[in-house]
C-alpha positions in Angstrom: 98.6 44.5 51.4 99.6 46.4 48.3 96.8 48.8 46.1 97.7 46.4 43.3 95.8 43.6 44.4 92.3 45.5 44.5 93.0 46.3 41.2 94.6 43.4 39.1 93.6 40.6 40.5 92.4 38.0 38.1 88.8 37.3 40.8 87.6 36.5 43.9 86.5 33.7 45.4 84.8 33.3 49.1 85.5 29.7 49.8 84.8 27.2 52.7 86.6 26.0 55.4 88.2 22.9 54.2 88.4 23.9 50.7 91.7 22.4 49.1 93.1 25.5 46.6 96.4 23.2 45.4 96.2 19.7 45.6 99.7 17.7 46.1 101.1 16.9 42.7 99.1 19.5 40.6 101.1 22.2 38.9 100.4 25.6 40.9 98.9 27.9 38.2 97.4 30.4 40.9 98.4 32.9 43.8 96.2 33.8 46.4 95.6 36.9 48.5 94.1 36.6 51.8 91.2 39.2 52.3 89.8 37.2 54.9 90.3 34.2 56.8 93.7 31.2 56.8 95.7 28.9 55.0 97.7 26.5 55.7 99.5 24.8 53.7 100.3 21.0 54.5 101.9 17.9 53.0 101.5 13.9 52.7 104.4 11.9 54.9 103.5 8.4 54.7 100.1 9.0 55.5 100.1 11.6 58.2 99.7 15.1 56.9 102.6 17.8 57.6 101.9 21.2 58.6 104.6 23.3 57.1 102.8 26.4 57.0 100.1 29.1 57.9 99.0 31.9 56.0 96.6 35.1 57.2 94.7 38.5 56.2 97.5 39.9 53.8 99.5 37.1 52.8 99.9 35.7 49.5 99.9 32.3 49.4 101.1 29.6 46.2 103.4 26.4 45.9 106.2 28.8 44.8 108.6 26.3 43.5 105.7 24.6 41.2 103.9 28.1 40.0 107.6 29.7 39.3 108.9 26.6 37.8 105.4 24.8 36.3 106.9 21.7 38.3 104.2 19.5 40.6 103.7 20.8 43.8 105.0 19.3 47.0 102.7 20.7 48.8 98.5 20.7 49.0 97.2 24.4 50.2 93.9 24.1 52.2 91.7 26.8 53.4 91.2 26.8 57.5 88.0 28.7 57.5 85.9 30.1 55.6 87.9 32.9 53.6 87.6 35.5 51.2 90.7 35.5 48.6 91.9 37.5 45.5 93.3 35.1 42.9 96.3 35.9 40.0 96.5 33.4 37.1 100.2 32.7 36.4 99.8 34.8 33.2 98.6 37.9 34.7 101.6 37.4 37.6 104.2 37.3 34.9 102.3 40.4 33.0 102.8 41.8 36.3 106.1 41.1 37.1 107.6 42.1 33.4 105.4 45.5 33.6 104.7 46.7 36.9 107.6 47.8 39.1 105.5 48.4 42.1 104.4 44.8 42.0 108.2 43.1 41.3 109.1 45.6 44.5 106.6 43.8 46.2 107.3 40.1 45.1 111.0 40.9 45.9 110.3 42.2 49.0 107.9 39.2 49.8 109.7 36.6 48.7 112.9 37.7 50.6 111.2 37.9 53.9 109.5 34.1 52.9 113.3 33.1 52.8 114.2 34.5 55.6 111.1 33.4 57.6 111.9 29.4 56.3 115.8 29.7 57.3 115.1 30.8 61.3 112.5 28.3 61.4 114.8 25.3 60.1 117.2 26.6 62.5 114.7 26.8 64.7 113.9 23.0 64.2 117.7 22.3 64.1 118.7 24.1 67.6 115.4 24.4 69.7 113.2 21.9 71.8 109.4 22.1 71.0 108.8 24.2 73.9 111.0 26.6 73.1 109.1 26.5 69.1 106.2 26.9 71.0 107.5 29.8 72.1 108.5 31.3 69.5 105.1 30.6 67.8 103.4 32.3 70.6 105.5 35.6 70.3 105.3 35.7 66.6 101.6 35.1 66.9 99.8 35.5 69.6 96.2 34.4 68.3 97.1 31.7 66.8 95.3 29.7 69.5 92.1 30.9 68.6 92.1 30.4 64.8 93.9 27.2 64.3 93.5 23.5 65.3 95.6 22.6 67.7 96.2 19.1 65.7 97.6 21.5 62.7 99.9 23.9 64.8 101.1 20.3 67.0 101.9 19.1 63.3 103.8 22.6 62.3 106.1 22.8 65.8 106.8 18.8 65.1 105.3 17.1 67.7 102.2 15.1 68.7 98.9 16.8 70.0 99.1 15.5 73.0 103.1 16.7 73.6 101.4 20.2 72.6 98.7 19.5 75.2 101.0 19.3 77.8 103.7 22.3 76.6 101.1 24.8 76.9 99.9 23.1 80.2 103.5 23.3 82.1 103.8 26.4 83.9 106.6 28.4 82.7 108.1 30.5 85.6 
């Protein structure tokens, strides 16, 4: 994480498990910094929510498109556990980002590796079979097991709990 965010941040909050930050449809007017605990952020499809994304210690997580753009947001963003985050109002992001080169660095930086992260895992989608996501998941992150519901990471890889249930019960030689 960057010194910045010690420092600039508008507060903090410590917030339950379960806590919704962004609700689908609201205009993103925040950014969050993980001290402590997960995100993910998820979205409605006909009823069934969508997993389309986790966040940790160190990430910063918004609905970019709505907080950049002051559109709706597509998504809902929904505390895992309990966690302890840093929050930027929008106006003290864009004071940030016309004043601070450190922090545009950053949000450059950041938001180039986000892009890159989304295209491999659309290819991924595209080209792969859920076991080999479930791969790829595991390698990236390793823990992942032990801090997220295996309904929400079954949801994220594109596939029922119970496929996921039986994925990481074949024996893989």
């Amino acid at each position: 994480m960057v010194n910045f965010i010690d420092t600039q941040f508008s507060y903090e909050l410590n917030i339950d498990a379960k806590t919704q930050l962004l609700k689908e449809g609201d205009t993103a007017q925040k950014m969050f910094f993980i001290k402590k605990g997960s995100l993910r952020v998820w979205f409605n499809n006909n009823g069934t929510d969508v997993t389309a994304q986790f966040f940790f210690e160190g990430d910063a997580a918004t609905s970019l498109d709505s907080f950049i753009n002051n559109e709706p947001s597509l998504f809902t963003i929904e505390a895992m556990e309990p966690c302890e985050i840093a929050v930027f109002n929008k106006s003290d992001f864009d004071r940030l980002l016309a004043n601070d080169q450190a922090f545009k660095d950053w949000f450059y930086q950041t938001a180039i590796q986000k892009l890159l992260s989304h295209s491999k895992r659309l290819l991924s989608f595209i080209k792969n079979k859920p076991m080999e996501r479930y791969q790829e998941l595991i390698a990236q992150h390793p823990a992942i097991f032990q801090r997220v519901p295996q309904r929400y990471i079954a949801s994220y890889l594109g596939i029922t709990p119970v496929s996921l249930s039986r994925i990481r019960n074949r024996k893989v030689f």
